[in-house]
FIDREN-423430 format. One record per atom (N, C-alpha, C): residue in three letters; residue number from 1; x, y, z. Coordinates in pm, whole numbers, plus 32768, in hexadecimal, padded with zeros to 4 digits. Layout:
N
type,seq,px,py,pz
ALA,NUM,X,Y,Z;
...
END
This chain:
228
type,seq,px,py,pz
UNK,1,EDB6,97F3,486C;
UNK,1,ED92,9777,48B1;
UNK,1,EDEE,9762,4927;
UNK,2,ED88,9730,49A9;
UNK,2,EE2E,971D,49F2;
UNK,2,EE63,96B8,4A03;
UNK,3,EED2,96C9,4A19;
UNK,3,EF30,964B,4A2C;
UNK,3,EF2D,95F8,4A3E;
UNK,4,EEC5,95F3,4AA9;
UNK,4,EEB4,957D,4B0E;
UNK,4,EE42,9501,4A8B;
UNK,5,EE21,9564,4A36;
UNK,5,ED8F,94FC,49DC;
UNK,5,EDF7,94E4,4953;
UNK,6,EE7B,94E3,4959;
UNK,6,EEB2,94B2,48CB;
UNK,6,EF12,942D,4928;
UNK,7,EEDC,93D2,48FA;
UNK,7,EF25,9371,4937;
UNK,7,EFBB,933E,48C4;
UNK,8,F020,92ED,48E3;
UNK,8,F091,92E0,48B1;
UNK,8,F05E,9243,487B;
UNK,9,F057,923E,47FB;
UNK,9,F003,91BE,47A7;
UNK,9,F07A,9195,4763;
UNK,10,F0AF,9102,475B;
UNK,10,F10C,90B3,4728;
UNK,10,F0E6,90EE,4694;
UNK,11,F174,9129,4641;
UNK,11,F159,9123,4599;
UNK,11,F142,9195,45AA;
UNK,12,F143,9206,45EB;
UNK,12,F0EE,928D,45B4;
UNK,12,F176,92F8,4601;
UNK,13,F179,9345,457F;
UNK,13,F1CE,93E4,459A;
UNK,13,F192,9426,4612;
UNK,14,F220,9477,4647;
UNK,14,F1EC,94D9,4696;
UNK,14,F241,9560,46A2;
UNK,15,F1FC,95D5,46C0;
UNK,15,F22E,9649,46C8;
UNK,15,F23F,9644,4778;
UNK,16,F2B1,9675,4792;
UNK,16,F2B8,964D,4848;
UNK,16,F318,96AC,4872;
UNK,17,F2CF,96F0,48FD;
UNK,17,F2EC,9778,4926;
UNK,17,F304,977E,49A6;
UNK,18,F335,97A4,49EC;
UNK,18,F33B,97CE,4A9A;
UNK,18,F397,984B,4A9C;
UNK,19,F33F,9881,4AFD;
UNK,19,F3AA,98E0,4B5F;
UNK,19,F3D3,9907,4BF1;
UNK,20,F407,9939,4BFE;
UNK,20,F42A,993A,4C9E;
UNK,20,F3BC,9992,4CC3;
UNK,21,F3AC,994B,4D5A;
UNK,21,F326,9987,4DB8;
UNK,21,F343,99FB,4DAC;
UNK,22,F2CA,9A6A,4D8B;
UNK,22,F2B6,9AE6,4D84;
UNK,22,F34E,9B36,4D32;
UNK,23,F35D,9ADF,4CAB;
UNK,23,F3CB,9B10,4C66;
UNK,23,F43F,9AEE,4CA7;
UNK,24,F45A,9AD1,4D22;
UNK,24,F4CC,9ACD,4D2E;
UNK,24,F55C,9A79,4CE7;
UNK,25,F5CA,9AC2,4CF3;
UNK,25,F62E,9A9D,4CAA;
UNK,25,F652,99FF,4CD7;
UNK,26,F65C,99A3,4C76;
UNK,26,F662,990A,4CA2;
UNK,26,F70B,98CC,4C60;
UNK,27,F749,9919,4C1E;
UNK,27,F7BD,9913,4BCD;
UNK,27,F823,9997,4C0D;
UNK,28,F88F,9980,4C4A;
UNK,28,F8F9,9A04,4C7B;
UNK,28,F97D,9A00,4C08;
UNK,29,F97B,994F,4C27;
UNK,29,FA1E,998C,4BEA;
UNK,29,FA16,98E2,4B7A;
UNK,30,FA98,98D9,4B51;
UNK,30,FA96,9873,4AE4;
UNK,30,FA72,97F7,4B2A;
UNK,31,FA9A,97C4,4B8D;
UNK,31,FA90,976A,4BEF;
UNK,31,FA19,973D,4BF0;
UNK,32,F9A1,978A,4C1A;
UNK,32,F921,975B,4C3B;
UNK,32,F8FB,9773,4B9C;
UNK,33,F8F4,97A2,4B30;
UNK,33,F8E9,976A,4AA4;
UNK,33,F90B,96C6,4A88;
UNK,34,F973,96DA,4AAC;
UNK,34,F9DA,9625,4A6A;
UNK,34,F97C,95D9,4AEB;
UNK,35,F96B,95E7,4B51;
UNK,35,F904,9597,4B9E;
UNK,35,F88C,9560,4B70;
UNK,36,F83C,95EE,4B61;
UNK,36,F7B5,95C3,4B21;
UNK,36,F7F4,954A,4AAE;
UNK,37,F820,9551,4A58;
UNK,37,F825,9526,49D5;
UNK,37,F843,949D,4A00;
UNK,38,F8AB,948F,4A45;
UNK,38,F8C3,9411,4A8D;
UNK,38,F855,93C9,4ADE;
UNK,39,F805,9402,4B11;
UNK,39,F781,93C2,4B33;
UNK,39,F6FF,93B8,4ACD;
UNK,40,F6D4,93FD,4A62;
UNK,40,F6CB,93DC,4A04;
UNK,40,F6F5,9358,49B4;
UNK,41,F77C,933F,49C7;
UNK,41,F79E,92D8,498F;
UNK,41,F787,922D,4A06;
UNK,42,F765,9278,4A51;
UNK,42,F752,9205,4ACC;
UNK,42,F69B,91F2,4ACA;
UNK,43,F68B,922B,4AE5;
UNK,43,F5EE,9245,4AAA;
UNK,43,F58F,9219,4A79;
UNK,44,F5B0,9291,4A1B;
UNK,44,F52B,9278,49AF;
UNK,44,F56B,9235,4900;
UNK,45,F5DF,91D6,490E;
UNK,45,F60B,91CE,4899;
UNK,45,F5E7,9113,48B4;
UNK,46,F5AF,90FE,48F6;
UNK,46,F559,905D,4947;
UNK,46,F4DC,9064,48DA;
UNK,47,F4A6,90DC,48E1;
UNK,47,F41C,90F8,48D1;
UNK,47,F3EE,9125,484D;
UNK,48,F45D,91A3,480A;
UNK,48,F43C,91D9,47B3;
UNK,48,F4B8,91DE,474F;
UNK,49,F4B2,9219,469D;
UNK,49,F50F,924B,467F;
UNK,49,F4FF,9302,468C;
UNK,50,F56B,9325,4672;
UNK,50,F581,93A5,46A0;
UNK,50,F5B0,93B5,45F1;
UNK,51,F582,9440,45CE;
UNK,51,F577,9482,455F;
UNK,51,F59B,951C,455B;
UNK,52,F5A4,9563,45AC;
UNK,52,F5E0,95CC,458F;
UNK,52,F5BD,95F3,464D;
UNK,53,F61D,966C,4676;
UNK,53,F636,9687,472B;
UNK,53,F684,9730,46F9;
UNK,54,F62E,9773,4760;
UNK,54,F696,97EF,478A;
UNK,54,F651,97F5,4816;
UNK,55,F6FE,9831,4878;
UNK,55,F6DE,983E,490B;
UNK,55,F6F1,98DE,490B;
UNK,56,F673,9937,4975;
UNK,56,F686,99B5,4954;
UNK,56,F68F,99A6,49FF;
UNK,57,F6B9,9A28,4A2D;
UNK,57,F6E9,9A4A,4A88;
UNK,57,F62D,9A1E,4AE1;
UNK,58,F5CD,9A58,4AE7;
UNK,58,F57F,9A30,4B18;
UNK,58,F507,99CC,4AF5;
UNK,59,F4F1,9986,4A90;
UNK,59,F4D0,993C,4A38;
UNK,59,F53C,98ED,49DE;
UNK,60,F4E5,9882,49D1;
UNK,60,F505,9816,4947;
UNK,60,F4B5,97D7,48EE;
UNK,61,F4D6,97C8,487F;
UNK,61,F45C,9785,481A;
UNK,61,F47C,970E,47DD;
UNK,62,F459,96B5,47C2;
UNK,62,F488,961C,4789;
UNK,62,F411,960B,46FE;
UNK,63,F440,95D0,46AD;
UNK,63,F408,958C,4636;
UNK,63,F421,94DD,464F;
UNK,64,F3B4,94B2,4686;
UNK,64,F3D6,93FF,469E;
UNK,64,F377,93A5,4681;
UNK,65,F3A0,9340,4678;
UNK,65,F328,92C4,461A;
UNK,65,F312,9281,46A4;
UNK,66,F2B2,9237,46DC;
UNK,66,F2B1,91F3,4737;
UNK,66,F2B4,9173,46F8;
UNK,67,F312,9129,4710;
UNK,67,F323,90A6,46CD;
UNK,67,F2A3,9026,46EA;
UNK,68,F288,8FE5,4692;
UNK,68,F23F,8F51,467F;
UNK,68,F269,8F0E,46E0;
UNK,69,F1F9,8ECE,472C;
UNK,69,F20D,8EAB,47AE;
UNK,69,F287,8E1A,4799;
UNK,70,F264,8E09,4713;
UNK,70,F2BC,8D7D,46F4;
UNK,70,F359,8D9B,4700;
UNK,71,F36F,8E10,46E7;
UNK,71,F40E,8E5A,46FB;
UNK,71,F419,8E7A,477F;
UNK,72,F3FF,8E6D,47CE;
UNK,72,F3F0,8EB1,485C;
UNK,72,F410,8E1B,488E;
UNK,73,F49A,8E2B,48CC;
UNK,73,F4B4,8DAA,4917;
UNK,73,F489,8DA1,499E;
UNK,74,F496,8D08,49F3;
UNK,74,F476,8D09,4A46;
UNK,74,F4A6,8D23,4AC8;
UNK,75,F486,8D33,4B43;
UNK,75,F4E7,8D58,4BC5;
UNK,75,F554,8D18,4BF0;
UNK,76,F5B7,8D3F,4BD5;
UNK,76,F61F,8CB3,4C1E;
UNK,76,F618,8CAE,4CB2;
UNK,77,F616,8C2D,4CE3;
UNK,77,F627,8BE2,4D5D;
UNK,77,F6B5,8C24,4D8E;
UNK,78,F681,8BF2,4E2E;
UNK,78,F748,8C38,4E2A;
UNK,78,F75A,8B92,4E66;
UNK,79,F73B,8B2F,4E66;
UNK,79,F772,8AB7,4E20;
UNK,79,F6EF,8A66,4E21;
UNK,80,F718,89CF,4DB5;
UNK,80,F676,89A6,4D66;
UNK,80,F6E7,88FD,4D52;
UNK,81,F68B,88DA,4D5A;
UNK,81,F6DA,8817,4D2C;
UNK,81,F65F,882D,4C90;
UNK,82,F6A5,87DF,4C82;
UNK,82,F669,8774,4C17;
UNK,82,F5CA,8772,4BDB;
UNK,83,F571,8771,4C6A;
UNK,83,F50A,877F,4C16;
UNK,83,F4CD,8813,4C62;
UNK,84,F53C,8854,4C99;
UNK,84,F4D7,890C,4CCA;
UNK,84,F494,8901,4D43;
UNK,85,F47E,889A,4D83;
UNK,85,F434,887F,4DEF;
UNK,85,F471,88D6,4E83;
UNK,86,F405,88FE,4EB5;
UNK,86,F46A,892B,4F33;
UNK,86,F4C3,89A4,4F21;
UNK,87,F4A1,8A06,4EC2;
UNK,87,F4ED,8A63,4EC3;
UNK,87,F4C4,8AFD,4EF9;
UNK,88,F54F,8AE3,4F23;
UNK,88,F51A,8BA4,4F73;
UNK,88,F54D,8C0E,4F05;
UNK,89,F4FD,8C76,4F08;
UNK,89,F527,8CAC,4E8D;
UNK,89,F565,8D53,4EDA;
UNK,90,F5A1,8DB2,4E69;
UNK,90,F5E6,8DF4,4EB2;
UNK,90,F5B3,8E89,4E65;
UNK,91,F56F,8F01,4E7A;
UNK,91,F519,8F5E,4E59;
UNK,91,F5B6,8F9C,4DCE;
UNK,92,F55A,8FCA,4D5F;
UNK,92,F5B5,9018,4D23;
UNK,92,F60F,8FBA,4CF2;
UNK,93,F61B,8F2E,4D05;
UNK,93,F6A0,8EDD,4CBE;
UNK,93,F654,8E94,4C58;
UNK,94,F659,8ED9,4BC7;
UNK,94,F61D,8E91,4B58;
UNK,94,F66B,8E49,4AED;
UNK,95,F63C,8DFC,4ACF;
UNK,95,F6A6,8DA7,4A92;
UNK,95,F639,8D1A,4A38;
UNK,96,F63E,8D11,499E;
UNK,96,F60D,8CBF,4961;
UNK,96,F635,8C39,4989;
UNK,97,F5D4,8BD9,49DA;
UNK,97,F606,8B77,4A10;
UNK,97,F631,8B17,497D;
UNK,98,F687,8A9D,4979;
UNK,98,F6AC,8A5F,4900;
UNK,98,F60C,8A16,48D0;
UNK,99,F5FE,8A0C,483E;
UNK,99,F563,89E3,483B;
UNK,99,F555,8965,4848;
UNK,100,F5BF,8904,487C;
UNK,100,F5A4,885D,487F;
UNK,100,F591,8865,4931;
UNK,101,F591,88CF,496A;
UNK,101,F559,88B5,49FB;
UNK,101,F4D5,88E1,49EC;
UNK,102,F4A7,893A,49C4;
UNK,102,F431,89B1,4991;
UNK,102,F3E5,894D,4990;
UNK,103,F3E7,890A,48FB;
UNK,103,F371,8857,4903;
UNK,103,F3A7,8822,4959;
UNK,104,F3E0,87FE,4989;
UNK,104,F3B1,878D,4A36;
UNK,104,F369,87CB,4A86;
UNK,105,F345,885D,4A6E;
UNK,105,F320,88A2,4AFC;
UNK,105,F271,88CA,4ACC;
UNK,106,F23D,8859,4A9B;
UNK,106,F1B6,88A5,4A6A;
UNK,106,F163,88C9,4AD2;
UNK,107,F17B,8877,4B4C;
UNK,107,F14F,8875,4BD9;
UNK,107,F149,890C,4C18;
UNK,108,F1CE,8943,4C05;
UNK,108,F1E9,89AB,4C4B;
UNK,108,F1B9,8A1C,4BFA;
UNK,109,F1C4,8A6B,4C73;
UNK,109,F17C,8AF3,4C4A;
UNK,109,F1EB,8B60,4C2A;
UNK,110,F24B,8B51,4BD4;
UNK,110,F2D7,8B86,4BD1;
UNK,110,F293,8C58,4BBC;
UNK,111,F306,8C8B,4BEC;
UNK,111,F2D5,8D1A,4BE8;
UNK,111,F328,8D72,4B71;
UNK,112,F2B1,8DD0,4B34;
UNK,112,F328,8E33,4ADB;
UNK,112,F315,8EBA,4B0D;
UNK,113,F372,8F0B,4AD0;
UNK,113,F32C,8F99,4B35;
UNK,113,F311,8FDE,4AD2;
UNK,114,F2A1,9025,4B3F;
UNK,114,F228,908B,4B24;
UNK,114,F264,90EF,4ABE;
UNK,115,F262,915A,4A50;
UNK,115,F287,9192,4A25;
UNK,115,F267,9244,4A61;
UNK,116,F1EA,9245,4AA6;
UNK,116,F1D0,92BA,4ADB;
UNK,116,F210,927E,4B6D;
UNK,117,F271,922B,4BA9;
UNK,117,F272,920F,4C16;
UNK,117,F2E9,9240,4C11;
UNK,118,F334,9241,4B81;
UNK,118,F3C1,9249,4B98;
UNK,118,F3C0,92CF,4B6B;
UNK,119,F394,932E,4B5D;
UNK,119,F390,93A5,4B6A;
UNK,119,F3A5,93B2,4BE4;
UNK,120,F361,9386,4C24;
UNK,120,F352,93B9,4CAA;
UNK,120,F3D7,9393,4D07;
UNK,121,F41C,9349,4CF4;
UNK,121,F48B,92F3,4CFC;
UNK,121,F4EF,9371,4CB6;
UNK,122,F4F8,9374,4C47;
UNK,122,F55F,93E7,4C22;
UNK,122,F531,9462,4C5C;
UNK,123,F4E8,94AB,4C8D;
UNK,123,F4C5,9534,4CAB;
UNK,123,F4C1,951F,4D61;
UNK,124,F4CF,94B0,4D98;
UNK,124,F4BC,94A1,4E40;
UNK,124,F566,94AE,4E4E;
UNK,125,F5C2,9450,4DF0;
UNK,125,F655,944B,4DE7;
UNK,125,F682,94A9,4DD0;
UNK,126,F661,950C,4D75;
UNK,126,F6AD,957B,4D61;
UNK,126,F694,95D0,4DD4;
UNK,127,F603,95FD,4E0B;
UNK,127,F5F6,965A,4E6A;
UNK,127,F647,9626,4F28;
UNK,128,F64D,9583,4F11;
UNK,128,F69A,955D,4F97;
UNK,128,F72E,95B2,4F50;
UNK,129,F754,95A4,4EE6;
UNK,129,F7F1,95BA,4EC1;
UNK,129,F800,968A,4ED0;
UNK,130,F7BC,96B8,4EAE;
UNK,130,F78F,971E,4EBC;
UNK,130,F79D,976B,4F46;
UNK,131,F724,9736,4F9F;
UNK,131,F710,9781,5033;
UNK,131,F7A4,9740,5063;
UNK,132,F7E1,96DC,5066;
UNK,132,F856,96BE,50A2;
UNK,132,F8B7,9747,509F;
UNK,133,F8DA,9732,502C;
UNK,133,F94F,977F,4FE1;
UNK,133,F92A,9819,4FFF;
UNK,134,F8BA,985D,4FE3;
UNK,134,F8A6,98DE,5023;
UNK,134,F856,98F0,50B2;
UNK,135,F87A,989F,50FB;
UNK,135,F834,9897,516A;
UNK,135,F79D,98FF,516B;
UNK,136,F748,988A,5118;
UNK,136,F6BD,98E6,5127;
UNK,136,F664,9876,5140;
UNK,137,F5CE,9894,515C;
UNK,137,F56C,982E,5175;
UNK,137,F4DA,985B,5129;
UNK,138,F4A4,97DF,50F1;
UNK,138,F426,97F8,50D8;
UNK,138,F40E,97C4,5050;
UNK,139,F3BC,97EB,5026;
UNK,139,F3A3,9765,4F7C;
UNK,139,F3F3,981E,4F4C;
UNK,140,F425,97BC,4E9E;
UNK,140,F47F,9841,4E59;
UNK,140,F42F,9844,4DCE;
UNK,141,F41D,97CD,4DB1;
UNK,141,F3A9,97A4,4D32;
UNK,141,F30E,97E0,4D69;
UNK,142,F2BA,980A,4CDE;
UNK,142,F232,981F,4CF7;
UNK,142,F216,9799,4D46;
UNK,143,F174,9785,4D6F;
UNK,143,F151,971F,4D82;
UNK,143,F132,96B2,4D06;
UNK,144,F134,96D5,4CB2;
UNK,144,F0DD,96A1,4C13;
UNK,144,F13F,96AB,4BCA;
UNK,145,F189,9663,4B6F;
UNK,145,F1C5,9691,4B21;
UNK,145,F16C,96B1,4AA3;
UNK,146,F19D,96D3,4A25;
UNK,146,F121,96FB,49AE;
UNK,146,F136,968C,4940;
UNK,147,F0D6,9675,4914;
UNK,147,F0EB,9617,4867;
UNK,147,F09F,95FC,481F;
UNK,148,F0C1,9624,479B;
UNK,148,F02F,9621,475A;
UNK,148,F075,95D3,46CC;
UNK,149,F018,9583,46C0;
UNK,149,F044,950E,463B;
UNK,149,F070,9545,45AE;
UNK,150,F09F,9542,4567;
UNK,150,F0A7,9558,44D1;
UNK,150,F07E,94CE,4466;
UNK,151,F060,9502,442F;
UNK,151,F00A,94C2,43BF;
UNK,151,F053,94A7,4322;
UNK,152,F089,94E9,42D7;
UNK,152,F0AE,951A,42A5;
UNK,152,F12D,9524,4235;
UNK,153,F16B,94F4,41EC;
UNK,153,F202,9526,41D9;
UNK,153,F200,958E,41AC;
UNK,154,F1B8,9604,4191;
UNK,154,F1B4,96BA,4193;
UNK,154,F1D5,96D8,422B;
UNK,155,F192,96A3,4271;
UNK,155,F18B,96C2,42FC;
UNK,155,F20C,967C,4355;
UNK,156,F246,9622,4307;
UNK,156,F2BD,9604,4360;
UNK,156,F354,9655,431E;
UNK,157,F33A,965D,42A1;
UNK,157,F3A6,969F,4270;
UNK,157,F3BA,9741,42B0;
UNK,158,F32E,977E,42AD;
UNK,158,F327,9814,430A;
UNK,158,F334,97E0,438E;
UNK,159,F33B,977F,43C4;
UNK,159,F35F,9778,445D;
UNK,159,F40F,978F,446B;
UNK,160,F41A,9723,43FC;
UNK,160,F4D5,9713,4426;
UNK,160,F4F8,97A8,4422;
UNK,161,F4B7,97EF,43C3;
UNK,161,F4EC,98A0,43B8;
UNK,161,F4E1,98AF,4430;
UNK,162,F451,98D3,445D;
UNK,162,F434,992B,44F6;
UNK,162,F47C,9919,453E;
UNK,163,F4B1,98A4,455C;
UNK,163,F4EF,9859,45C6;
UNK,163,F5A5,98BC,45CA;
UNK,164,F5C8,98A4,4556;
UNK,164,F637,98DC,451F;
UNK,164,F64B,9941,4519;
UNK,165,F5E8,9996,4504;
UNK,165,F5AF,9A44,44EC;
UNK,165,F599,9A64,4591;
UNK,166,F58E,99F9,45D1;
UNK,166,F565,9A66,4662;
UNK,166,F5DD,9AB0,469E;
UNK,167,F655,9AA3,46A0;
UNK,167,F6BD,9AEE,46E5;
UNK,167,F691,9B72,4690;
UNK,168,F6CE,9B89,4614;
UNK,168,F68C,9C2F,45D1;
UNK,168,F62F,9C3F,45D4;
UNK,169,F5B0,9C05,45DE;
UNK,169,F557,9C30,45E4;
UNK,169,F520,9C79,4683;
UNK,170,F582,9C91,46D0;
UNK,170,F597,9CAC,4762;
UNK,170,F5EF,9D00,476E;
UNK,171,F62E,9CF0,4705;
UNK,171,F6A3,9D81,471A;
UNK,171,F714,9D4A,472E;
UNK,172,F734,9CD6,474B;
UNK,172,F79D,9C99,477B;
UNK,172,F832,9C8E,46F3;
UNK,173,F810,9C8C,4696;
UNK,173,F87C,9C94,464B;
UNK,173,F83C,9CB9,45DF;
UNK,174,F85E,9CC4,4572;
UNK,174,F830,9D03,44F7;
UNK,174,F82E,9CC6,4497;
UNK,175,F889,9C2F,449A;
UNK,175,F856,9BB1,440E;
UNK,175,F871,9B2E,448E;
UNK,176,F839,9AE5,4459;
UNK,176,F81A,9A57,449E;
UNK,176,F89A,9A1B,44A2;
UNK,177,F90F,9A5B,4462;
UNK,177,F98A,99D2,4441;
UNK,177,F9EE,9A0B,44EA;
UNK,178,F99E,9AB3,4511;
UNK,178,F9E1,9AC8,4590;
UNK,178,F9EA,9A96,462F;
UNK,179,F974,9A33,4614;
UNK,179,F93E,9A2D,469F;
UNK,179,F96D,9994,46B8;
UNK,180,F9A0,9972,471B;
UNK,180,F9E9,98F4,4740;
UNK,180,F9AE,9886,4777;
UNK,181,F91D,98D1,4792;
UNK,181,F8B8,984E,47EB;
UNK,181,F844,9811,478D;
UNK,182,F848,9811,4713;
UNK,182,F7BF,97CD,46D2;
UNK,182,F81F,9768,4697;
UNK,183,F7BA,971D,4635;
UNK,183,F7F1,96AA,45D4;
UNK,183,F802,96DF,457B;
UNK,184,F7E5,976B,4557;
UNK,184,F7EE,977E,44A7;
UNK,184,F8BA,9767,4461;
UNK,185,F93E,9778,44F6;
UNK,185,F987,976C,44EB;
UNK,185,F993,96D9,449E;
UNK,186,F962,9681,44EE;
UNK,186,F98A,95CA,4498;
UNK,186,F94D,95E9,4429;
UNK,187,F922,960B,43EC;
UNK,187,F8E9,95E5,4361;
UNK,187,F96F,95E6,42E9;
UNK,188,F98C,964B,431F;
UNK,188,F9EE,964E,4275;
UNK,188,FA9A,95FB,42BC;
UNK,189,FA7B,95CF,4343;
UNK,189,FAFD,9590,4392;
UNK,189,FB04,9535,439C;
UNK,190,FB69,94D0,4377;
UNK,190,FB64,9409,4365;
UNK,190,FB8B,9412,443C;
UNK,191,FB87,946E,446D;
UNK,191,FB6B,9457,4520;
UNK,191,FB05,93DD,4519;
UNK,192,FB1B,938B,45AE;
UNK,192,FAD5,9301,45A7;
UNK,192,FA66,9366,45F7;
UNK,193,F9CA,9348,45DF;
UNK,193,F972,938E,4652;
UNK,193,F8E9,92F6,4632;
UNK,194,F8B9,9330,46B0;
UNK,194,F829,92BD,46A9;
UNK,194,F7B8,9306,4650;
UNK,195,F7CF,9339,4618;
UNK,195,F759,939E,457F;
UNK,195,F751,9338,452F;
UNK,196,F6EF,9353,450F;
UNK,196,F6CF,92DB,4486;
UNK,196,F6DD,9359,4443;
UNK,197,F72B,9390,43E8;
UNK,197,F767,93C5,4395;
UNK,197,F72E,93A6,4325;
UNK,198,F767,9308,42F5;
UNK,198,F71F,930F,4266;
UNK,198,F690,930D,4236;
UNK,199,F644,92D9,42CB;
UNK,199,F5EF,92D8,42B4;
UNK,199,F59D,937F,4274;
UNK,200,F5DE,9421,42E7;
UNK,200,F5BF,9485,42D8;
UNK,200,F626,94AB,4241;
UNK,201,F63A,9466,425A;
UNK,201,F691,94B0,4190;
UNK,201,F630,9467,412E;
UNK,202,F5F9,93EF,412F;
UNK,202,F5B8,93A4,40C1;
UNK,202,F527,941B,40B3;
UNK,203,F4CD,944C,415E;
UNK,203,F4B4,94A9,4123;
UNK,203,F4A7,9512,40B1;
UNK,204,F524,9548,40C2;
UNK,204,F54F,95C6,4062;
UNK,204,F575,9586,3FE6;
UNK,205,F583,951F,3FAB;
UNK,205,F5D8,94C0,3F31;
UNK,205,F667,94C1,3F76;
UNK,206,F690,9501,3FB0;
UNK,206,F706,94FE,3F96;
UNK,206,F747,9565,3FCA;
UNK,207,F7BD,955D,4017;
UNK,207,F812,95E1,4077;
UNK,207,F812,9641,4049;
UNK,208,F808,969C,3FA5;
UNK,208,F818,96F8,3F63;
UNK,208,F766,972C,3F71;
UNK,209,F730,96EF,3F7B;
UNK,209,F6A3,9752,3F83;
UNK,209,F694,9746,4015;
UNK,210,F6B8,9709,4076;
UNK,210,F6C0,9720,410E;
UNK,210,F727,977C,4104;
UNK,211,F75D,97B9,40F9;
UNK,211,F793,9834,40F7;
UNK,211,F76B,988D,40B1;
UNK,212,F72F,9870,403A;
UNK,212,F6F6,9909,3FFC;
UNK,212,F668,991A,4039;
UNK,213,F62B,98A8,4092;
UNK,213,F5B3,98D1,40B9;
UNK,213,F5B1,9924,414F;
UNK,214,F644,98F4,4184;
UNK,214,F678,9953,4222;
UNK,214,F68B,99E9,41CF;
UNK,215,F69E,99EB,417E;
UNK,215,F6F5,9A63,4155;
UNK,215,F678,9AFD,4113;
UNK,216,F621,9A7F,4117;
UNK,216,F59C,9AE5,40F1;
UNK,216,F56B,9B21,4162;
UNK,217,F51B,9B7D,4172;
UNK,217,F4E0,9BEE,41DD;
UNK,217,F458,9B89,41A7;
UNK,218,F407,9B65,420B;
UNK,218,F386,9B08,4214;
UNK,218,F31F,9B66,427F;
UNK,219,F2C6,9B8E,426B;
UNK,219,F26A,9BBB,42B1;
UNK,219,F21B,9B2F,4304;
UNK,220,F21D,9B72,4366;
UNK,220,F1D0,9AFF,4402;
UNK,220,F145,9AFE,43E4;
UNK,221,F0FC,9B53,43A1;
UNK,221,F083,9B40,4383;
UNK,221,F074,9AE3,433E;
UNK,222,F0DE,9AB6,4302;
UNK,222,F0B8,9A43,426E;
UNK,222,F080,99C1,42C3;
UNK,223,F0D4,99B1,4320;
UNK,223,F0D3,991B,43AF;
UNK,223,F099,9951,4430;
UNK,224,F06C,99B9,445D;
UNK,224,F031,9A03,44F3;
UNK,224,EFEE,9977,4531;
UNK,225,EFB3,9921,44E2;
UNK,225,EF1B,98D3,450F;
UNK,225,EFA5,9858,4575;
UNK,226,F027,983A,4564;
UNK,226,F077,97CE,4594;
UNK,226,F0BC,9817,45E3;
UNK,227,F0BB,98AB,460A;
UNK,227,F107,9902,4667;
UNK,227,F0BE,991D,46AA;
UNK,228,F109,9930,474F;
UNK,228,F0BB,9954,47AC;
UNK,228,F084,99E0,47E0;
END
């Protein structure tokens, strides 16, 4: 299906993919890693929870919930009196206004942001941060990014694997605990991260079968239909 016909629906999983235009390498050194992630956290953490992340040198894949529009705060003003009137607002500055202004403002048409908007917002930021720094020009992302819903808790528990499994499964290291750019590191680490963690451990029962279920060899055929 393509991309463009799976729309990003408040409440619903997603499998979420991009790569650099015509493969190209979008990750050099640790720097533009800790970037992305940092825009990620500027982002799409407004919009969605985030459930499992690995950054590969020319691709990345995300496991994320798009949050209930009721969790999705509103735009902050970059200044507002009393009853919101008259405010200029400032692109990208989000911020849950307090909810005793919220009801005074039934009038107004207060704004939240788009969740496929802020994709676009994290992937326009990284590639300005990008062409700067290696002095290059031109889009670095496909045009489309990919995503296809999950349904499932079979299908989300084999996601957190894939997700985790993609560095070896590329050649890149040979067990998942080697590779320094996914989430599968926070799981067994009291590190502070924006993962809903317990949520991906309540999954498994419990941290001991999230690890004996990483630790199993899982055939991709079992999940192919949520991979791209």
């Amino acid at each position: 299906m393509a991309s463009k016909k799976v729309p990003l629906v408040n409440g619903k999983y997603y499998h979420i993919l991009n790569k650099g235009n015509n493969s190209e390498i979008i990750f050099k050194n640790k720097e533009d890693y800790e970037h992305f992630l940092n825009l990620i956290d500027k982002y799409l953490l407004l919009v969605a929870d985030i459930y499992a992340w690995v950054l590969m040198k020319n691709h990345f894949h995300l496991l994320i919930k798009i949050k209930e529009d009721k969790d999705i705060g509103y735009l902050k003003p970059l200044s507002y009196s009393t009853d919101l009137k008259n405010c200029d607002y400032l692109e990208n500055k989000w911020k849950t206004i307090p909810d005793i202004l919220v009801s005074k403002s039934d009038d107004l048409n207060l704004k939240k942001p788009i969740p496929s908007r802020q994709f676009s917002h994290l992937f326009n930021a990284y590639a300005k941060y990008f062409n700067t720094k290696y002095h290059r020009t031109g889009s670095l992302f496909k045009k489309s990014f990919s995503k296809k819903i999950i349904y499932s808790k079979s299908y989300l528990q084999y996601m957190v694997y894939y997700i985790h499994h993609n560095p070896v499964h590329h050649g890149f290291v040979k067990n998942m605990i080697e590779y320094p750019w996914s989430s599968f590191l926070f799981f067994p680490s009291p590190k502070e991260s924006y993962l809903s963690r317990d949520k991906v451990i309540l999954w498994f029962d419990n941290i001991n079968n999230f690890e004996e279920f990483h630790n199993t060899d899982h055939s991709f055929e079992k999940f192919k239909d949520i991979l791209f």
